[in-house]
N, CA, C and O atoms as a Tinker XYZ file with bonds, in Angstrom:
   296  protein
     1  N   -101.800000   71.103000 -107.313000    73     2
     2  CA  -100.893000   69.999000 -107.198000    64     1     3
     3  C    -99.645000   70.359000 -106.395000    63     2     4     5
     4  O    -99.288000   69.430000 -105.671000    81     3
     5  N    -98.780000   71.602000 -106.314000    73     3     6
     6  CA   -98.392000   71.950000 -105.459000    64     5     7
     7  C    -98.410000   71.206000 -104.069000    63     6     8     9
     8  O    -99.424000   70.729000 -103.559000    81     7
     9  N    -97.062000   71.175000 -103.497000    73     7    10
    10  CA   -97.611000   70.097000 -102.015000    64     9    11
    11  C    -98.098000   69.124000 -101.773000    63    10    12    13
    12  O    -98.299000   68.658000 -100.652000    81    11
    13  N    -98.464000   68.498000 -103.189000    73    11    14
    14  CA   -99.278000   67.021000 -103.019000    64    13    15
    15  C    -97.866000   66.352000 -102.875000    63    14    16    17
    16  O    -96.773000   66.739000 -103.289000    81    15
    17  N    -98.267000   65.070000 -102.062000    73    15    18
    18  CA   -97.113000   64.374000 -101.562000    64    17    19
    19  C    -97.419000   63.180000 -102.751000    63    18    20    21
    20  O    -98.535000   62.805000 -103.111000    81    19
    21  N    -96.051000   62.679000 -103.269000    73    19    22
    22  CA   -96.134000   61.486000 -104.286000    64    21    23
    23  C    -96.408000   60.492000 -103.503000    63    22    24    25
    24  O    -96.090000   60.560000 -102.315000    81    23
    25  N    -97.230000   59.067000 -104.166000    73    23    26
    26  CA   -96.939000   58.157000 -103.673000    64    25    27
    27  C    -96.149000   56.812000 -104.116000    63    26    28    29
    28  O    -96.066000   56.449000 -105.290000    81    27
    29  N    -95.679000   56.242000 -103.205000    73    27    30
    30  CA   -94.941000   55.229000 -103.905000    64    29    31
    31  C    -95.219000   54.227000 -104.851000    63    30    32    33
    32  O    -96.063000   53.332000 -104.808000    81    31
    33  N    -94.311000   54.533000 -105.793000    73    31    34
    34  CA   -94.801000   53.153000 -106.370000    64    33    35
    35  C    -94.673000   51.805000 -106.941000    63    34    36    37
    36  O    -93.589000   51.681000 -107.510000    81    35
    37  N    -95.247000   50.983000 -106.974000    73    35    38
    38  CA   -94.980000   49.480000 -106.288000    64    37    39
    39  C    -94.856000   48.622000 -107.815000    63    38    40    41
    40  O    -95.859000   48.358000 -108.478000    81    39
    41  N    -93.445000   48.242000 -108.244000    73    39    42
    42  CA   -93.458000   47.560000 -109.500000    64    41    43
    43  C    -93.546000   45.693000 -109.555000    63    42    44    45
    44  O    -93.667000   45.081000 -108.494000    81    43
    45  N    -93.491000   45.147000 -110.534000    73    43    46
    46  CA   -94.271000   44.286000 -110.612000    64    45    47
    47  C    -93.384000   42.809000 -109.664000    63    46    48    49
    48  O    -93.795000   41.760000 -109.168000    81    47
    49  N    -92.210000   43.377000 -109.770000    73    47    50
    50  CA   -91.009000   43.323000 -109.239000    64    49    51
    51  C    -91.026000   43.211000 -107.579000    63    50    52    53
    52  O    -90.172000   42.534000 -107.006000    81    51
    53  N    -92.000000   43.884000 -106.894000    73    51    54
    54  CA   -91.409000   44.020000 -105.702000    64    53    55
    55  C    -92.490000   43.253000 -105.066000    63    54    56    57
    56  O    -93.605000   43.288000 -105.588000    81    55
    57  N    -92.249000   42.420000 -103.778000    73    55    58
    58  CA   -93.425000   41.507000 -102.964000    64    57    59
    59  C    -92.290000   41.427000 -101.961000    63    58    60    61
    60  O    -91.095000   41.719000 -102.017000    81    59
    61  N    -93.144000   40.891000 -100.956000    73    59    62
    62  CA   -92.848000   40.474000  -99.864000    64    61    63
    63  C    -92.990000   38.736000  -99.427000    63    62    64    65
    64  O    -93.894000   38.045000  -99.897000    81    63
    65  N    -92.218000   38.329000  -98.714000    73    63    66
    66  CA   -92.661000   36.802000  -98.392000    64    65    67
    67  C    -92.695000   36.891000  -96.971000    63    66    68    69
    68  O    -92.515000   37.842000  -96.211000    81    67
    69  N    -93.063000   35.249000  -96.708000    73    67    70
    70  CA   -93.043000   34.935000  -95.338000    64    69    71
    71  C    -92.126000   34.083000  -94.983000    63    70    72    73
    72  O    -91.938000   33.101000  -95.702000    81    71
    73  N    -91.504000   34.238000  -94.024000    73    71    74
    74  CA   -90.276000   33.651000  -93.558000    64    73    75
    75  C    -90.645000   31.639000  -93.535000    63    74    76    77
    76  O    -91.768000   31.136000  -93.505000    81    75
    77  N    -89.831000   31.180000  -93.550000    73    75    78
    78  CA   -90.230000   29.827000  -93.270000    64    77    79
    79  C    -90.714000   29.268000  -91.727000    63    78    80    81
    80  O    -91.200000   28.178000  -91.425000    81    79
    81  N    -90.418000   30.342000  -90.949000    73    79    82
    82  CA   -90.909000   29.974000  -89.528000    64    81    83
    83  C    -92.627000   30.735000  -89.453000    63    82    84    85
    84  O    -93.543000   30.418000  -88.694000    81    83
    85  N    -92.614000   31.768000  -90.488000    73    83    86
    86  CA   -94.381000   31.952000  -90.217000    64    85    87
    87  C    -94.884000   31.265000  -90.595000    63    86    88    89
    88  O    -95.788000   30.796000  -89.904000    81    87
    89  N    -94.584000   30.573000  -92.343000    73    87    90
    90  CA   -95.253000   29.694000  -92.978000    64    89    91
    91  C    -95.700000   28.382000  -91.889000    63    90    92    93
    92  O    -96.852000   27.992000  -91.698000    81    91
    93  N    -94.306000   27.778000  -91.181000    73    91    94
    94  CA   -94.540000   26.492000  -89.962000    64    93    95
    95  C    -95.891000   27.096000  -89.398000    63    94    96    97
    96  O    -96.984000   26.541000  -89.513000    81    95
    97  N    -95.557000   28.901000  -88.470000    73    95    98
    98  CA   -96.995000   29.653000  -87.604000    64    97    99
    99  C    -98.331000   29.205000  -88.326000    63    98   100   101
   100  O    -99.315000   28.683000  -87.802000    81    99
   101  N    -98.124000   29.543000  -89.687000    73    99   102
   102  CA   -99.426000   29.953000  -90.156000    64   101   103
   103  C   -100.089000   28.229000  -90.705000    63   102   104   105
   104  O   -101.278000   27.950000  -90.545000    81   103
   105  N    -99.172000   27.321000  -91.286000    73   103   106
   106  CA   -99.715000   26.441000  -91.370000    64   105   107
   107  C    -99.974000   25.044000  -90.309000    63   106   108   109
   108  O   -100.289000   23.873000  -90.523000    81   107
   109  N    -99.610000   25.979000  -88.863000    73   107   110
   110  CA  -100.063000   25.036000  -87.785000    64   109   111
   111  C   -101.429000   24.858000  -87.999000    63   110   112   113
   112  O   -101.950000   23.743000  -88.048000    81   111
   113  N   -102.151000   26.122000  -88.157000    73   111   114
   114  CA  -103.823000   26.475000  -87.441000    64   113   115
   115  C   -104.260000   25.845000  -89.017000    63   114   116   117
   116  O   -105.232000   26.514000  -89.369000    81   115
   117  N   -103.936000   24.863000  -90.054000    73   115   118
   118  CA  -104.918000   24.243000  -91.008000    64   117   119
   119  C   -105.389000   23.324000  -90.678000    63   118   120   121
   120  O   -104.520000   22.508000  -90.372000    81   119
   121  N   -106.796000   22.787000  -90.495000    73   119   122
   122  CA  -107.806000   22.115000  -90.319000    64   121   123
   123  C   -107.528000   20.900000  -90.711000    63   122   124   125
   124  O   -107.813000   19.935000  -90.003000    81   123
   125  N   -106.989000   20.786000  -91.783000    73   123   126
   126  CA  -106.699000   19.600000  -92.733000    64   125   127
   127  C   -105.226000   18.899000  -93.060000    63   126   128   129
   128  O   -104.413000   19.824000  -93.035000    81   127
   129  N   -104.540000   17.642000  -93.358000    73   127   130
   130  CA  -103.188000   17.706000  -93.896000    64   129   131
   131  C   -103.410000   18.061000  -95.214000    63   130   132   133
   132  O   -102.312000   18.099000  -95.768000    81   131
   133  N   -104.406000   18.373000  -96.076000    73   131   134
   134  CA  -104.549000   18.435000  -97.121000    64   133   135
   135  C   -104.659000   19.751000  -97.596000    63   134   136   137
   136  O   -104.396000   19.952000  -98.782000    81   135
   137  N   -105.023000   20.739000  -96.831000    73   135   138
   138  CA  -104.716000   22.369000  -96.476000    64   137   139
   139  C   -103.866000   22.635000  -95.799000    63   138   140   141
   140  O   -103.891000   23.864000  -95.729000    81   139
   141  N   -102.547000   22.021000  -94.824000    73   139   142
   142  CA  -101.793000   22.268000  -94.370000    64   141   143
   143  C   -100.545000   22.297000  -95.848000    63   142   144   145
   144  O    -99.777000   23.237000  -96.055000    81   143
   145  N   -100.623000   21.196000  -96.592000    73   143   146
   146  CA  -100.012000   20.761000  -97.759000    64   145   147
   147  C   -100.549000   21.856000  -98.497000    63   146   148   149
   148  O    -99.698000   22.743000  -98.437000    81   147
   149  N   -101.153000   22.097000  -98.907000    73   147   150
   150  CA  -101.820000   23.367000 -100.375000    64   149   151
   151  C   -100.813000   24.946000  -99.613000    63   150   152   153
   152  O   -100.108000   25.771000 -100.195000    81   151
   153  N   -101.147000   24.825000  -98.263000    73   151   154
   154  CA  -100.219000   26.046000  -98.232000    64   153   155
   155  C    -98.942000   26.479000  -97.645000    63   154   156   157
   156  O    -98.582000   27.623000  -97.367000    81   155
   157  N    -98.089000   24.943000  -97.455000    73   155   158
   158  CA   -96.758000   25.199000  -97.511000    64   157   159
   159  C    -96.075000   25.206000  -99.472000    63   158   160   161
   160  O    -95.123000   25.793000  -99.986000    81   159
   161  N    -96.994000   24.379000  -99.972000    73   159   162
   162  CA   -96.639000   24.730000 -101.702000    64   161   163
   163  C    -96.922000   26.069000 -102.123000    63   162   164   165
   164  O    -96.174000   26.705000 -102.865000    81   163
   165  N    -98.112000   26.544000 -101.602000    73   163   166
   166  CA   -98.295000   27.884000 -101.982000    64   165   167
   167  C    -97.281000   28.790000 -101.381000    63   166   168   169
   168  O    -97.137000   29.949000 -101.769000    81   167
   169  N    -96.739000   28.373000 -100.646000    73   167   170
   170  CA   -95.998000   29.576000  -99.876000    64   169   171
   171  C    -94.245000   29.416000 -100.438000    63   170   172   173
   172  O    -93.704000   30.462000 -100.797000    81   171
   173  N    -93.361000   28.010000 -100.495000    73   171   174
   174  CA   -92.372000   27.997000 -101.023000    64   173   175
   175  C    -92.550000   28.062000 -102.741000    63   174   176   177
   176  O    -91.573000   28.494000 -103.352000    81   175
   177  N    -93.798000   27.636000 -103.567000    73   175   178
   178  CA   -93.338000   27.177000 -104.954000    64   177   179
   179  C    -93.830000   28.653000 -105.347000    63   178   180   181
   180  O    -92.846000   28.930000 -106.033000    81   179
   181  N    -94.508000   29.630000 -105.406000    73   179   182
   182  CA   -94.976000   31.109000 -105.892000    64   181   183
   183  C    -96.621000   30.509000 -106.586000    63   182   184   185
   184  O    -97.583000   31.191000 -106.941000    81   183
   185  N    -96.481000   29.257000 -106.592000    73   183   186
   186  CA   -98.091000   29.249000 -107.261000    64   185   187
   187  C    -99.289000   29.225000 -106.391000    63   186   188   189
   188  O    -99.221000   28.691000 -105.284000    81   187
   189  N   -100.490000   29.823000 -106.861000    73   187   190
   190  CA  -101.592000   30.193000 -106.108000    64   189   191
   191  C   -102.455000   29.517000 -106.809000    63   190   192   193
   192  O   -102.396000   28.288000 -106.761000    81   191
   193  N   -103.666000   30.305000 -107.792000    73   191   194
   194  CA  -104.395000   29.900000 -108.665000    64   193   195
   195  C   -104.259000   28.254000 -109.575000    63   194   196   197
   196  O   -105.077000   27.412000 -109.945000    81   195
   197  N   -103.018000   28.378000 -109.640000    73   195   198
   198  CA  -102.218000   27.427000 -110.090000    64   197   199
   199  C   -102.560000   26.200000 -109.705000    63   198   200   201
   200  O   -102.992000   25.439000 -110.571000    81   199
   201  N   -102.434000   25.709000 -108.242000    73   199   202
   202  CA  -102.455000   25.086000 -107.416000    64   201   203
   203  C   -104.027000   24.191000 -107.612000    63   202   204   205
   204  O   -104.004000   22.997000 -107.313000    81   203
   205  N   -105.143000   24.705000 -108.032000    73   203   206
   206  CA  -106.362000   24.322000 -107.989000    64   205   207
   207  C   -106.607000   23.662000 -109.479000    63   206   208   209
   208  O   -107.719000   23.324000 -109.884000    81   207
   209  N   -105.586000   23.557000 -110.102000    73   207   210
   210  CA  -105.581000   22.252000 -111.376000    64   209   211
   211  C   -104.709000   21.660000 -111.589000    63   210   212   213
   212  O   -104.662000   21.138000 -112.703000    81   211
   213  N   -103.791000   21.483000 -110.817000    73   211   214
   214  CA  -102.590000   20.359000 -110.470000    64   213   215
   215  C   -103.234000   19.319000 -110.350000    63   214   216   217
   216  O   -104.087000   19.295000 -109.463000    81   215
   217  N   -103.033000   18.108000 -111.213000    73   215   218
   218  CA  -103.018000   16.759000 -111.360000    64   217   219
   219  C   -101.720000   15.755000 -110.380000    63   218   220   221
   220  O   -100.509000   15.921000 -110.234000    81   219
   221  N   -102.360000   15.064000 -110.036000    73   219   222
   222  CA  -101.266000   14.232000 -109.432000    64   221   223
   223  C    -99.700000   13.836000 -110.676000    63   222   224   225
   224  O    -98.522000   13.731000 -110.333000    81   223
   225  N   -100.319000   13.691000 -112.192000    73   223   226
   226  CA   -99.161000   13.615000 -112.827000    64   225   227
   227  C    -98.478000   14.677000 -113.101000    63   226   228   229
   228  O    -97.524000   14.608000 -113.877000    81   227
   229  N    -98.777000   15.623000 -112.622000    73   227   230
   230  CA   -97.674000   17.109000 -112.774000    64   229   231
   231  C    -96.299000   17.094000 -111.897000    63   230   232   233
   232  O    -95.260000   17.721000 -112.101000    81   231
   233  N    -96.699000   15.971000 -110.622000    73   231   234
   234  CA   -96.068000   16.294000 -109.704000    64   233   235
   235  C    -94.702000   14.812000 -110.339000    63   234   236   237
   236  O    -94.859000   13.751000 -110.943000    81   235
   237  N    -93.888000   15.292000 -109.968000    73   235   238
   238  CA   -92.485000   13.840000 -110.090000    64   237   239
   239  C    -92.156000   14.059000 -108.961000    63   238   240   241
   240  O    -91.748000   15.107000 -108.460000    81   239
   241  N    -92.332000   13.025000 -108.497000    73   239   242
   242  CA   -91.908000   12.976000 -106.888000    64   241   243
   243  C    -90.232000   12.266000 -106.868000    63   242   244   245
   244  O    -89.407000   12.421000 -105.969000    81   243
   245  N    -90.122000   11.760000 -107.676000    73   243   246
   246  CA   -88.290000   11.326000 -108.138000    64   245   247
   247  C    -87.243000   12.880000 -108.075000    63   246   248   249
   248  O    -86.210000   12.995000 -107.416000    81   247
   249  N    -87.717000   13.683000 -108.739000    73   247   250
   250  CA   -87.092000   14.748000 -109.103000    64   249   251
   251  C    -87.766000   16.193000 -108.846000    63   250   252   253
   252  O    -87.742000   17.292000 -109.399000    81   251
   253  N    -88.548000   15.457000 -107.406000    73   251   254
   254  CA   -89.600000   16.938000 -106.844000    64   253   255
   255  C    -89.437000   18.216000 -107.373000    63   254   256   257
   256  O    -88.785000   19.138000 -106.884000    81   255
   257  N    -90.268000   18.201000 -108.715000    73   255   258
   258  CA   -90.508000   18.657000 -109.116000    64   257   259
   259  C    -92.021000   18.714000 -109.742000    63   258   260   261
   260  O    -92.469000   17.683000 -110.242000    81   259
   261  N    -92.888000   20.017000 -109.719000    73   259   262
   262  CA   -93.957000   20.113000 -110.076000    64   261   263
   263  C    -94.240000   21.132000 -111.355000    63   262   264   265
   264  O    -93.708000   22.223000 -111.561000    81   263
   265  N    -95.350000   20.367000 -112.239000    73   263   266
   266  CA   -95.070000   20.492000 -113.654000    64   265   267
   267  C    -96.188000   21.672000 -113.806000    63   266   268   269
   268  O    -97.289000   21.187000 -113.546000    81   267
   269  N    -96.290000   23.222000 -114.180000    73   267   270
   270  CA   -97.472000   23.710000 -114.001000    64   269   271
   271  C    -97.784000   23.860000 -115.494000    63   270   272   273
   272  O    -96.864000   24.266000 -116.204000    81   271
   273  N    -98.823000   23.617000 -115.991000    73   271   274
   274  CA   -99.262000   23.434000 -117.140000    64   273   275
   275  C    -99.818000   25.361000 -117.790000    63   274   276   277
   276  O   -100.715000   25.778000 -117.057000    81   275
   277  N    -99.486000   26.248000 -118.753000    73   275   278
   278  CA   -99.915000   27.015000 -119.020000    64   277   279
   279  C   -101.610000   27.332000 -119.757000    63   278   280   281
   280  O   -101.872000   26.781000 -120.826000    81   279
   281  N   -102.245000   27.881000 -119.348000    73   279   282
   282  CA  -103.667000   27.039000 -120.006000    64   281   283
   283  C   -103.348000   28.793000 -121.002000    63   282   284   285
   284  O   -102.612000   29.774000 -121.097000    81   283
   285  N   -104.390000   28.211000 -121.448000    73   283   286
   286  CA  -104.628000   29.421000 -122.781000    64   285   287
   287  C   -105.676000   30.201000 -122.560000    63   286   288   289
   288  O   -106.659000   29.651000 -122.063000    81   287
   289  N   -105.747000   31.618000 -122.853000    73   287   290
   290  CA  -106.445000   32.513000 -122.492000    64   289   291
   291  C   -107.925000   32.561000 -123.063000    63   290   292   293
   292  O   -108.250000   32.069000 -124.143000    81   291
   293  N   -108.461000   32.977000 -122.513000    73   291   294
   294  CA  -110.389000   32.852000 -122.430000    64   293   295
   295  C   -110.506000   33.966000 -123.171000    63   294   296
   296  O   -111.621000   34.400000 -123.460000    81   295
């Protein structure tokens, strides 16, 4: 072990984002407005998985705000 080099390490804490001008880059090239939409939410709100059981009543469009429901573990 001697000389072994540590490696860093990455807490649960640390991520990276994408600027709001890649998100515009990256959600030029979506096929769809309906995949262009799934991943500017994915990219400003932090939800992923999330995103694929959103009900239209989660969303309040008065007080844009979106409601994510916690489901219970399997």
């Amino acid at each position: 072990m001697a000389g072994a080099e540590r490696q860093p390490q990455t807490r649960s804490g640390d991520f990276s984002v994408l600027s709001p001008a890649r998100v515009a880059r990256l959600t030029e090239q979506a096929e769809t407005e309906q995949d262009r939409t799934l991943l500017i939410v994915a990219a400003f709100s932090g939800l992923r998985r999330e995103l694929w059981a959103l009900r239209w009543s989660d969303i309040d469009w008065r007080l844009q705000l979106i409601h994510v429901r916690r489901s219970l573990p399997v």
